[in-house]
N, CA, C and O atoms as a GROMACS GRO file, in nm:
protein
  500
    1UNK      N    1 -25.232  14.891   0.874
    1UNK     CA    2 -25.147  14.799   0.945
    1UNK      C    3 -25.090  14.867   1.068
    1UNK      O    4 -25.034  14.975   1.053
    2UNK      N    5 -25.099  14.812   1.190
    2UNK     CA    6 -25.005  14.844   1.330
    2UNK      C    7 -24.876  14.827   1.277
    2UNK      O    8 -24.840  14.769   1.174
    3UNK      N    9 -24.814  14.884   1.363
    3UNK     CA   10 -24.662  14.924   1.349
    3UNK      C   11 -24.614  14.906   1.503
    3UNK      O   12 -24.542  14.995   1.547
    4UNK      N   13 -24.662  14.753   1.623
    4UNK     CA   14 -24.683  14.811   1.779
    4UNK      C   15 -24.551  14.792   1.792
    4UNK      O   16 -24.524  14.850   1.897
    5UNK      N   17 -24.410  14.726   1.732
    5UNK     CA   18 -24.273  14.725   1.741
    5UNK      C   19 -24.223  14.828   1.672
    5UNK      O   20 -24.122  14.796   1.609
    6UNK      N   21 -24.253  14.935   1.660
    6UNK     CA   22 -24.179  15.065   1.652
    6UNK      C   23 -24.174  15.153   1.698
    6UNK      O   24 -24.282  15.144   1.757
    7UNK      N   25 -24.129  15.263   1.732
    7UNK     CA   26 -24.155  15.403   1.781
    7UNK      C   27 -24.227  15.504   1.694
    7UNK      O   28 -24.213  15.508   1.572
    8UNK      N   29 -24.302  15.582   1.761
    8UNK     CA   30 -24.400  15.675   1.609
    8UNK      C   31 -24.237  15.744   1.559
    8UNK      O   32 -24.120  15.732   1.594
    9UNK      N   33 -24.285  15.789   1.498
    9UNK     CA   34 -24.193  15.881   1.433
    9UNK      C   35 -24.197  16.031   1.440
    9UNK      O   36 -24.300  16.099   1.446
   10UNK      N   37 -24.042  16.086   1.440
   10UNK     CA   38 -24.019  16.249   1.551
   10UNK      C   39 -24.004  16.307   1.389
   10UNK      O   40 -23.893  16.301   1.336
   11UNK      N   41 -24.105  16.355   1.322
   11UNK     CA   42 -24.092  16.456   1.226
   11UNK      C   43 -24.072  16.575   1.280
   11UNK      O   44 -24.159  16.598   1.364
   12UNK      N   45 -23.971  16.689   1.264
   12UNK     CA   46 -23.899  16.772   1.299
   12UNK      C   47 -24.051  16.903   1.256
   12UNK      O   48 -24.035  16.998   1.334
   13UNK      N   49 -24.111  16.916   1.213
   13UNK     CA   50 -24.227  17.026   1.193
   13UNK      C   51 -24.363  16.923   1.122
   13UNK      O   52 -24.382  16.849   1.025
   14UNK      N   53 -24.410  16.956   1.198
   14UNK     CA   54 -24.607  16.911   1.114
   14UNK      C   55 -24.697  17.040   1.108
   14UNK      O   56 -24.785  17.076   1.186
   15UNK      N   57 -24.648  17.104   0.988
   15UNK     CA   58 -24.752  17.226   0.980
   15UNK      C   59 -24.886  17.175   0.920
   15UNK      O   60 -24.913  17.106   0.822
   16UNK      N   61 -24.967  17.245   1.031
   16UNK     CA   62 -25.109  17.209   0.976
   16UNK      C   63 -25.199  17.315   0.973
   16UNK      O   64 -25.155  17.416   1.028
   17UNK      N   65 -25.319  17.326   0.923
   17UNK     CA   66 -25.423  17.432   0.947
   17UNK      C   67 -25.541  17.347   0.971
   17UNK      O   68 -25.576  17.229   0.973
   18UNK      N   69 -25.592  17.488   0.990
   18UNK     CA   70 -25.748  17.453   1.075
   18UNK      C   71 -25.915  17.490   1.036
   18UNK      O   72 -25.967  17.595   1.076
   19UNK      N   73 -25.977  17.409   0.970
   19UNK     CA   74 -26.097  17.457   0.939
   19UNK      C   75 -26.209  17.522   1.015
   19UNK      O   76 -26.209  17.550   1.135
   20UNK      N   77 -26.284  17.536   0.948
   20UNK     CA   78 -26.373  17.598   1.068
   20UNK      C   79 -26.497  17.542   1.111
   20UNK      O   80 -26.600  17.591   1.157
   21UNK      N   81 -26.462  17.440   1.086
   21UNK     CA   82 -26.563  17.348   1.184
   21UNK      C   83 -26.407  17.278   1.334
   21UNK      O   84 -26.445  17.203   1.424
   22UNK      N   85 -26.302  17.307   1.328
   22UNK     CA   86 -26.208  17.245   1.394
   22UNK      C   87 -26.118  17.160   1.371
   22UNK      O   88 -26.033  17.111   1.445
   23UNK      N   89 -26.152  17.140   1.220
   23UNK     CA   90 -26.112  16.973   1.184
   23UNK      C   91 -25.930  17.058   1.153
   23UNK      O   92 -25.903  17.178   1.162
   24UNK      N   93 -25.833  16.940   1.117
   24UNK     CA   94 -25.726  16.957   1.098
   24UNK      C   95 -25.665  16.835   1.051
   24UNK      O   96 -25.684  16.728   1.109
   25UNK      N   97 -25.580  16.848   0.929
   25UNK     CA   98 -25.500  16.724   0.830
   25UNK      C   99 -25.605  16.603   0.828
   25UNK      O  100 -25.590  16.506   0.903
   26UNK      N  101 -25.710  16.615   0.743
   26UNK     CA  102 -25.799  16.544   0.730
   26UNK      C  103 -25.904  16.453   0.822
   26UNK      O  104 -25.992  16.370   0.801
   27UNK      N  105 -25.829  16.533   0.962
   27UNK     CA  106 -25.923  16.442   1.114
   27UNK      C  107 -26.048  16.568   1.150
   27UNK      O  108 -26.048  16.674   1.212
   28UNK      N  109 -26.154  16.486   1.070
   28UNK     CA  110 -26.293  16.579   1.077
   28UNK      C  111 -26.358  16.512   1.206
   28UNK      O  112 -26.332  16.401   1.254
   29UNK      N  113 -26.470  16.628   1.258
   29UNK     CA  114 -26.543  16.597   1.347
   29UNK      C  115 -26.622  16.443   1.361
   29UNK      O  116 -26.712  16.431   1.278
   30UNK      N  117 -26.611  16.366   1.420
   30UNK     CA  118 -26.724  16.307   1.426
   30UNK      C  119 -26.673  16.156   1.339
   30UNK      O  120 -26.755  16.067   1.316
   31UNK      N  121 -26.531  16.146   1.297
   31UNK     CA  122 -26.495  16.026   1.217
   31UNK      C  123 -26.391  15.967   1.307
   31UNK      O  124 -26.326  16.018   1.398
   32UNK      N  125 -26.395  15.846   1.256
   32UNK     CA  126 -26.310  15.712   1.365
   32UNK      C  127 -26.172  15.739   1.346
   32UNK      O  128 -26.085  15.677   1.408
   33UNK      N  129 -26.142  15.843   1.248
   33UNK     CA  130 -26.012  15.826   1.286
   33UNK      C  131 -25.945  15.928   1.423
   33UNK      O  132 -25.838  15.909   1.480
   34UNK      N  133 -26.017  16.005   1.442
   34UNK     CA  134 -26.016  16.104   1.565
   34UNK      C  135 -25.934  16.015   1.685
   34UNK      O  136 -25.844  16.060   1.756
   35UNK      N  137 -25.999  15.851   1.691
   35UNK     CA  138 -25.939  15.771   1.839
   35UNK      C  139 -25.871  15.660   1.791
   35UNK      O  140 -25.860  15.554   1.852
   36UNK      N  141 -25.812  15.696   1.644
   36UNK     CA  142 -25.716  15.567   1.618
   36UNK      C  143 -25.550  15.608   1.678
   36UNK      O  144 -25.492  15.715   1.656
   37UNK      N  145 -25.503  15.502   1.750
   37UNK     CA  146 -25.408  15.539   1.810
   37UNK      C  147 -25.271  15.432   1.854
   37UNK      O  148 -25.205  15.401   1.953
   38UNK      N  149 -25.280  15.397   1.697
   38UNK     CA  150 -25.220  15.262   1.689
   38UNK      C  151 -25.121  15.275   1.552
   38UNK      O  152 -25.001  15.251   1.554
   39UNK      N  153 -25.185  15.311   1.452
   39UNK     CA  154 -25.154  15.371   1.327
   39UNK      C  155 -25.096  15.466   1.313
   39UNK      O  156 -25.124  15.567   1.378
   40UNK      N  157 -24.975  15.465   1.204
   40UNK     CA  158 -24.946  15.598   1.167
   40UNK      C  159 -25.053  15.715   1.097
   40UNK      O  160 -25.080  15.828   1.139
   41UNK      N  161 -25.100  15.650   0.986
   41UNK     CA  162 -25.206  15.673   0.855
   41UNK      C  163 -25.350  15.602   0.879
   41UNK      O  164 -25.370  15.496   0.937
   42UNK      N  165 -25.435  15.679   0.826
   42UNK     CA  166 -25.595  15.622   0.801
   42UNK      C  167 -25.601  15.621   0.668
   42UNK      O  168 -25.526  15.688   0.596
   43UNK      N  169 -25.707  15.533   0.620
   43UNK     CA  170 -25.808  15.615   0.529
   43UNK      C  171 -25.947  15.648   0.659
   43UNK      O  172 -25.992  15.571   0.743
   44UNK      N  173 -25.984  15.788   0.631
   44UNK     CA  174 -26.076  15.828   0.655
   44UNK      C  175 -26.178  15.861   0.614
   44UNK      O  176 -26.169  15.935   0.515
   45UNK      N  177 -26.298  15.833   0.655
   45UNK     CA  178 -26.458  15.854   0.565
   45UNK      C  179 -26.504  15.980   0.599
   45UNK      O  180 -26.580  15.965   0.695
   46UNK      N  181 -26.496  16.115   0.564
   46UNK     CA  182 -26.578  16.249   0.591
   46UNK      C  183 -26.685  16.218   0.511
   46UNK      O  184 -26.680  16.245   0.391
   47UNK      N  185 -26.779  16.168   0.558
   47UNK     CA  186 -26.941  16.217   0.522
   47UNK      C  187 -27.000  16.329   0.460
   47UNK      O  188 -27.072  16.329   0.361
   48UNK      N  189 -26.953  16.442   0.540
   48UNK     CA  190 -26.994  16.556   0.453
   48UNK      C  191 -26.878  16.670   0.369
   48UNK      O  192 -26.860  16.792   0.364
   49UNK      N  193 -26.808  16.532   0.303
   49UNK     CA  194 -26.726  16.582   0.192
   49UNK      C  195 -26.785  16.451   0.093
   49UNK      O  196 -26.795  16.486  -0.025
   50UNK      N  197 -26.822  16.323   0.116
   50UNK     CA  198 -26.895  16.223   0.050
   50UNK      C  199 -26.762  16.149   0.005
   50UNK      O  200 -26.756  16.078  -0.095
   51UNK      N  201 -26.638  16.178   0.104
   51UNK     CA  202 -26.534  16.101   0.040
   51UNK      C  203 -26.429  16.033   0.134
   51UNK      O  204 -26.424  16.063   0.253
   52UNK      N  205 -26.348  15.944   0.078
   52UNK     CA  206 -26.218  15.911   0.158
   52UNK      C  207 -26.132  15.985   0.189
   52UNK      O  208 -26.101  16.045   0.086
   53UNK      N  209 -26.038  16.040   0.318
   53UNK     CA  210 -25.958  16.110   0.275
   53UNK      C  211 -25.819  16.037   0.373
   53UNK      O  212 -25.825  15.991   0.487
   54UNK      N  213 -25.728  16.043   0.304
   54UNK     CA  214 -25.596  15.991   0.411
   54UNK      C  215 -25.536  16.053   0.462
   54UNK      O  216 -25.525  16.163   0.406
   55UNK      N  217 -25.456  16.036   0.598
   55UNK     CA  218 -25.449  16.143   0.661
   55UNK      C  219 -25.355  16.100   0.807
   55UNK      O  220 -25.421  16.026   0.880
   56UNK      N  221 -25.250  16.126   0.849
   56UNK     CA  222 -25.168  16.078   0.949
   56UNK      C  223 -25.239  16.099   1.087
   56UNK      O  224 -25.289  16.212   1.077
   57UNK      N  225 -25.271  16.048   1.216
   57UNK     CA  226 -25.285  16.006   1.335
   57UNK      C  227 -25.253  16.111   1.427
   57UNK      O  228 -25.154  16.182   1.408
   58UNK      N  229 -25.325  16.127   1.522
   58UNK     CA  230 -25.274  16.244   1.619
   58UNK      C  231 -25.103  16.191   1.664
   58UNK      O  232 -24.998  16.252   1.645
   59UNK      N  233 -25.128  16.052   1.730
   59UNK     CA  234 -25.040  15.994   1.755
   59UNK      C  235 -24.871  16.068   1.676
   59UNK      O  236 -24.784  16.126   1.741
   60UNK      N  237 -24.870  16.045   1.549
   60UNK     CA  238 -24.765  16.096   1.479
   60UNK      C  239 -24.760  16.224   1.477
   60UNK      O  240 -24.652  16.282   1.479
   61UNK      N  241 -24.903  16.303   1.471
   61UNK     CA  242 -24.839  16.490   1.531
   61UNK      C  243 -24.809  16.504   1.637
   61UNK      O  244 -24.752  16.610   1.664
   62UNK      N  245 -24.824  16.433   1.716
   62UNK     CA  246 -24.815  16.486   1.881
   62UNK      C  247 -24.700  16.419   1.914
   62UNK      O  248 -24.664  16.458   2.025
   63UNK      N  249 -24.603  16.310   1.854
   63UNK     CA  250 -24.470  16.273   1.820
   63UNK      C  251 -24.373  16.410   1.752
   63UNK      O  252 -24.263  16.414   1.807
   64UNK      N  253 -24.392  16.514   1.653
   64UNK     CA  254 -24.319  16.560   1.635
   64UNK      C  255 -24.273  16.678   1.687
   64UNK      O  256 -24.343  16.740   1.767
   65UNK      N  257 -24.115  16.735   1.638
   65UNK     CA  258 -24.080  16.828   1.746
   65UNK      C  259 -24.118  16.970   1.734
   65UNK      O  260 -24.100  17.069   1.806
   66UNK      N  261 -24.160  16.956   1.650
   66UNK     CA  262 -24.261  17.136   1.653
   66UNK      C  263 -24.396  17.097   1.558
   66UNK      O  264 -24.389  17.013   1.468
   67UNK      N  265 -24.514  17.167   1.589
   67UNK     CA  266 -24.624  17.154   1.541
   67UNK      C  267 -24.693  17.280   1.533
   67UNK      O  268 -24.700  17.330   1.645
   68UNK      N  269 -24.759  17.369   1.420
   68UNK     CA  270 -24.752  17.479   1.399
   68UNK      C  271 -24.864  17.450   1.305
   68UNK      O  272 -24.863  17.371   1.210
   69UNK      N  273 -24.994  17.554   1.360
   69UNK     CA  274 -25.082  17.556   1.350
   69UNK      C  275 -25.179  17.681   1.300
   69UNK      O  276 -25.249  17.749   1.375
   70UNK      N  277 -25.166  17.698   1.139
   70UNK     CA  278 -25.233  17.797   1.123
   70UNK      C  279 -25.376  17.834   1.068
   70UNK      O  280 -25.428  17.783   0.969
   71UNK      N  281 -25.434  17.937   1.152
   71UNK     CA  282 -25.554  17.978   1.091
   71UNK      C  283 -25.537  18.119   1.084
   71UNK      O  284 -25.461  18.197   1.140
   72UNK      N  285 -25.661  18.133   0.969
   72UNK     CA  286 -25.702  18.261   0.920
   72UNK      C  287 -25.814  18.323   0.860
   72UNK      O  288 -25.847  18.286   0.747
   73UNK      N  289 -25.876  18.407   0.915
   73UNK     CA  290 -26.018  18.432   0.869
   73UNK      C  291 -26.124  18.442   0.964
   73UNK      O  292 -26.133  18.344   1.037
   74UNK      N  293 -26.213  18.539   0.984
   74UNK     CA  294 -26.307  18.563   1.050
   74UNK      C  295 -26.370  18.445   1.135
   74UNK      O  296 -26.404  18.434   1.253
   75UNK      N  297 -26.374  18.344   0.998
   75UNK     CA  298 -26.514  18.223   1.032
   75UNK      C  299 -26.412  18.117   1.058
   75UNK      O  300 -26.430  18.004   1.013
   76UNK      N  301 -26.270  18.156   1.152
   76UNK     CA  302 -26.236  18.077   1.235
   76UNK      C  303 -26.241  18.134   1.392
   76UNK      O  304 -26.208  18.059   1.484
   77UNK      N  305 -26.281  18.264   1.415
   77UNK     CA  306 -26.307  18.325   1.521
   77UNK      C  307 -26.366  18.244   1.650
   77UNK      O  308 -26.315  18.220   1.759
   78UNK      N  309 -26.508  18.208   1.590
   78UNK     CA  310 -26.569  18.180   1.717
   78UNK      C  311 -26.538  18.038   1.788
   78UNK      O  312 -26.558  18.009   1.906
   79UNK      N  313 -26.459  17.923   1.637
   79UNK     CA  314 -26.434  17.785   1.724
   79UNK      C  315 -26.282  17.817   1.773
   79UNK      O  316 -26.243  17.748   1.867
   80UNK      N  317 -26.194  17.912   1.719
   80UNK     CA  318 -26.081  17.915   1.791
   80UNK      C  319 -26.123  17.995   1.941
   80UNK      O  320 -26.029  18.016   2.018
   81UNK      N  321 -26.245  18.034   1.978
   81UNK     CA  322 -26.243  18.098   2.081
   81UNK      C  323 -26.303  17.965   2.207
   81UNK      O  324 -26.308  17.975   2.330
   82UNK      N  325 -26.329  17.884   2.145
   82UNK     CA  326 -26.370  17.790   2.216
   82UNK      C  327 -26.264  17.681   2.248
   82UNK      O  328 -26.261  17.607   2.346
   83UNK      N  329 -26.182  17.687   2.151
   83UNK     CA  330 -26.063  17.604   2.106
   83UNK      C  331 -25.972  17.640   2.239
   83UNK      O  332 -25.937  17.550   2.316
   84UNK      N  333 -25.938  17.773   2.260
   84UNK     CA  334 -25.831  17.838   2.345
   84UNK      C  335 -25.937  17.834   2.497
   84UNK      O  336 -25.870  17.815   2.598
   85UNK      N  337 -26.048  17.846   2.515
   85UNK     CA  338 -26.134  17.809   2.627
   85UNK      C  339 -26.040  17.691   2.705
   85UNK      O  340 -25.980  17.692   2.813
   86UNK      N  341 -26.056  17.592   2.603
   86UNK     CA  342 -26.072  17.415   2.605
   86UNK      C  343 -26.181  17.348   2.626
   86UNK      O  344 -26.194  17.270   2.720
   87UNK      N  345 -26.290  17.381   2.521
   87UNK     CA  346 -26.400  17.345   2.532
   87UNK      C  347 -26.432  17.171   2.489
   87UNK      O  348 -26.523  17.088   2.498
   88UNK      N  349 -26.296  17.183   2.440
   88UNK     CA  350 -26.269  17.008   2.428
   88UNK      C  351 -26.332  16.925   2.290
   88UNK      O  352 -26.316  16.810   2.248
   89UNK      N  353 -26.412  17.042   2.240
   89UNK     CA  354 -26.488  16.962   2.136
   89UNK      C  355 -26.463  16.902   1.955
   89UNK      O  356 -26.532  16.833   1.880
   90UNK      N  357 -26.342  16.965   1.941
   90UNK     CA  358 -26.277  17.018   1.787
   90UNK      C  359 -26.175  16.934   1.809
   90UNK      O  360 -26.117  16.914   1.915
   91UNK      N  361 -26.156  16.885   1.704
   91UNK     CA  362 -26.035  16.766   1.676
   91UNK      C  363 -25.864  16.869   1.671
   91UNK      O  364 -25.757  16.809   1.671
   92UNK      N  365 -25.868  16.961   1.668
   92UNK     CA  366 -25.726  17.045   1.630
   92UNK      C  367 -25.712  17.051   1.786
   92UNK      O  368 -25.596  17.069   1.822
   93UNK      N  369 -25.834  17.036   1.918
   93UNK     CA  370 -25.780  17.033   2.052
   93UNK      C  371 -25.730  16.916   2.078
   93UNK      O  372 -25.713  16.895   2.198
   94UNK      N  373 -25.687  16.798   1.978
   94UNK     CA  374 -25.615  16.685   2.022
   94UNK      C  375 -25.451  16.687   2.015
   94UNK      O  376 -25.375  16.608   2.071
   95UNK      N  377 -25.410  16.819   1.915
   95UNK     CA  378 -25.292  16.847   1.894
   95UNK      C  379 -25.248  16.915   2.016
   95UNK      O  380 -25.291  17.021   2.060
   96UNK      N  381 -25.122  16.809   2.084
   96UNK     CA  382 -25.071  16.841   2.201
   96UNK      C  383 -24.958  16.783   2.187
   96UNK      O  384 -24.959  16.662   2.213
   97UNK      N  385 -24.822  16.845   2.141
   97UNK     CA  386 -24.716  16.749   2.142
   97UNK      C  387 -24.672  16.704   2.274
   97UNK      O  388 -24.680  16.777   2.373
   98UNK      N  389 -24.618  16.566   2.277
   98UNK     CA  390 -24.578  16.520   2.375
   98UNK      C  391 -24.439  16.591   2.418
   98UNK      O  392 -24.425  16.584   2.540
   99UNK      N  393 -24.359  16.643   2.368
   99UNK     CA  394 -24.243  16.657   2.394
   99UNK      C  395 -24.176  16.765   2.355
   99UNK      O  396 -24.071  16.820   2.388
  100UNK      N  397 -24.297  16.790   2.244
  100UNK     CA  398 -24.235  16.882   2.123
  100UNK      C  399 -24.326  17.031   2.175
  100UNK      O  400 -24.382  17.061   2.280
  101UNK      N  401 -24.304  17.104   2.037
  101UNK     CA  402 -24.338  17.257   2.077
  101UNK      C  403 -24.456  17.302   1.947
  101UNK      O  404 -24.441  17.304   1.825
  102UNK      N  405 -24.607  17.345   2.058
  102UNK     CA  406 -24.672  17.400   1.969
  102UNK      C  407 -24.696  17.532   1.887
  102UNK      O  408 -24.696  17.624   1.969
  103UNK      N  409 -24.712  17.566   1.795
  103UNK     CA  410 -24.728  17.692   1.775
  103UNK      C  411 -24.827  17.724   1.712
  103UNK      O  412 -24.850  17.645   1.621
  104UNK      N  413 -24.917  17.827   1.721
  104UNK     CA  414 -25.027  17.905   1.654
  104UNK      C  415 -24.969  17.982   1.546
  104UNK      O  416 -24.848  18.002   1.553
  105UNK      N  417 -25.025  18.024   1.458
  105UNK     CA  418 -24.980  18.143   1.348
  105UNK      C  419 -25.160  18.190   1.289
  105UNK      O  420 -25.210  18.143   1.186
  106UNK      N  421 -25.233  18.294   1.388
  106UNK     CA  422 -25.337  18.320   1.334
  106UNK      C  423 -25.344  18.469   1.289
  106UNK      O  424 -25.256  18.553   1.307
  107UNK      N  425 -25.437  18.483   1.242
  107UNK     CA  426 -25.441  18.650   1.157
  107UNK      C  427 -25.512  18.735   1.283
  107UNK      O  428 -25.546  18.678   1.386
  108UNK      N  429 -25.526  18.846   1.267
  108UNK     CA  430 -25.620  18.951   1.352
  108UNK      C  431 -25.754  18.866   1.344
  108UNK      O  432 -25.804  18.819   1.447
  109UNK      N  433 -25.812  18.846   1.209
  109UNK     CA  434 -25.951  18.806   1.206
  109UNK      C  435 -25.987  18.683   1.289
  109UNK      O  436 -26.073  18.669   1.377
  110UNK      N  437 -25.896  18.594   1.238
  110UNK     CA  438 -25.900  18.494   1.331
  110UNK      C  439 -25.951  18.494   1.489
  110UNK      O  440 -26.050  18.465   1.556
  111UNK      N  441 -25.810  18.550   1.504
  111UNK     CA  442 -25.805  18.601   1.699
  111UNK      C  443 -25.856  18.690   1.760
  111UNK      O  444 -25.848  18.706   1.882
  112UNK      N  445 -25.933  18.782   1.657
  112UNK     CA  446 -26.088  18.798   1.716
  112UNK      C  447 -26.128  18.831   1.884
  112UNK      O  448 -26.110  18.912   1.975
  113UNK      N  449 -26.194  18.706   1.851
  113UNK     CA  450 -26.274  18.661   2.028
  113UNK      C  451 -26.219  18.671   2.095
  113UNK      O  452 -26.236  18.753   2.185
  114UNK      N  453 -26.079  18.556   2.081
  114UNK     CA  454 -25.984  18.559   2.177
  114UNK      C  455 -25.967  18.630   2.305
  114UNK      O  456 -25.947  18.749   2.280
  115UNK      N  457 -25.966  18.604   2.437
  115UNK     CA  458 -25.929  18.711   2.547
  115UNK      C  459 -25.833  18.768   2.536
  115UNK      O  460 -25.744  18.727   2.461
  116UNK      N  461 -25.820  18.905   2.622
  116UNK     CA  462 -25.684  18.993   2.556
  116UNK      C  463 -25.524  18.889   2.632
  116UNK      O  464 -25.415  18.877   2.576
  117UNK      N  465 -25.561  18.839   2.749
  117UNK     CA  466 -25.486  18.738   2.816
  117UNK      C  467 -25.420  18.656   2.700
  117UNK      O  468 -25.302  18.685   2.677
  118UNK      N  469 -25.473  18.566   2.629
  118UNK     CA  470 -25.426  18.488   2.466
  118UNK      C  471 -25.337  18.587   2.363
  118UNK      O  472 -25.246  18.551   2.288
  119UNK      N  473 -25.389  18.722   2.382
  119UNK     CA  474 -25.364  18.786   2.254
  119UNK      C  475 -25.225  18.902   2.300
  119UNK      O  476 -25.162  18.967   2.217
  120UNK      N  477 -25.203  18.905   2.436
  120UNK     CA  478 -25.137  19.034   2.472
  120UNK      C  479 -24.966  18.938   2.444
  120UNK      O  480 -24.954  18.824   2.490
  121UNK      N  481 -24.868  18.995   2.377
  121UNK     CA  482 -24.784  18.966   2.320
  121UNK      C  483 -24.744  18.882   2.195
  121UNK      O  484 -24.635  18.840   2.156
  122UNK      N  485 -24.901  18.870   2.136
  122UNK     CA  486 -24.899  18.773   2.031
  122UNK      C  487 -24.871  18.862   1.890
  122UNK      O  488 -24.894  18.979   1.860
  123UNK      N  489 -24.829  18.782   1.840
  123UNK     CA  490 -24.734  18.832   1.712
  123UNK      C  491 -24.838  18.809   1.593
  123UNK      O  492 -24.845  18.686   1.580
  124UNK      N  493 -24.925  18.872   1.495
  124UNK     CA  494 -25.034  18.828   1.402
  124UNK      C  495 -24.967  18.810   1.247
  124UNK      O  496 -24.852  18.852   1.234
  125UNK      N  497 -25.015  18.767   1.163
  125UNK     CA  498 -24.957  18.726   1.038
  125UNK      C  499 -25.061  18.807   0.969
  125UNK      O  500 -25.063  18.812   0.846
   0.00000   0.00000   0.00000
């Protein structure tokens, strides 16, 4: 159901993580909910999980006032290096708060690739 007489809603933190195909809080590559932008909530169809999954709207992360984003692990290296490019292609590059404040929290392995430019004062977990 639309909600077009309301305001999204300012959740004060949306911590999320990041797979390594890019996907993030159940918005996988390549599914309709990626350009729903009307809705708070989907159900979403991932194909190659063979299932439904539900899952809140960029719309409502990019409404709240901090958004904090963690990865970890080698075999997030090479799409977070494309990710921090802006190669545009990975659904976690739709997380852009409007107003609010993003944050990364990745490991050494992770940040990797990364240019030293990305990495020079960054704090690792």
């Amino acid at each position: 159901t639309s909600l077009p007489d309301r305001p999204w809603p300012k959740f004060d933190l949306v911590l999320l993580g990041m797979g390594d195909d890019g996907h993030t809080a159940s918005l996988f590559p390549g599914t309709t909910a990626l350009t729903e932008g009307k809705r708070w909530a989907v159900a979403n169809r991932v194909e190659k999980l063979k299932a439904e999954r539900l899952t809140i709207t960029f719309p409502v992360i990019n409404h709240a006032w901090r958004v904090v984003v963690m990865a970890t692990g080698a075999n997030k290296a090479a799409v977070l290096s494309e990710v921090f490019s802006g190669a545009g292609k990975y659904p976690i590059e739709h997380v852009s708060p409007v107003t609010g404040e993003l944050i990364w929290l990745l490991d050494s392995a992770a940040a990797e690739n990364l240019p030293a430019s990305a990495r020079s004062g960054a704090t690792y977990i």
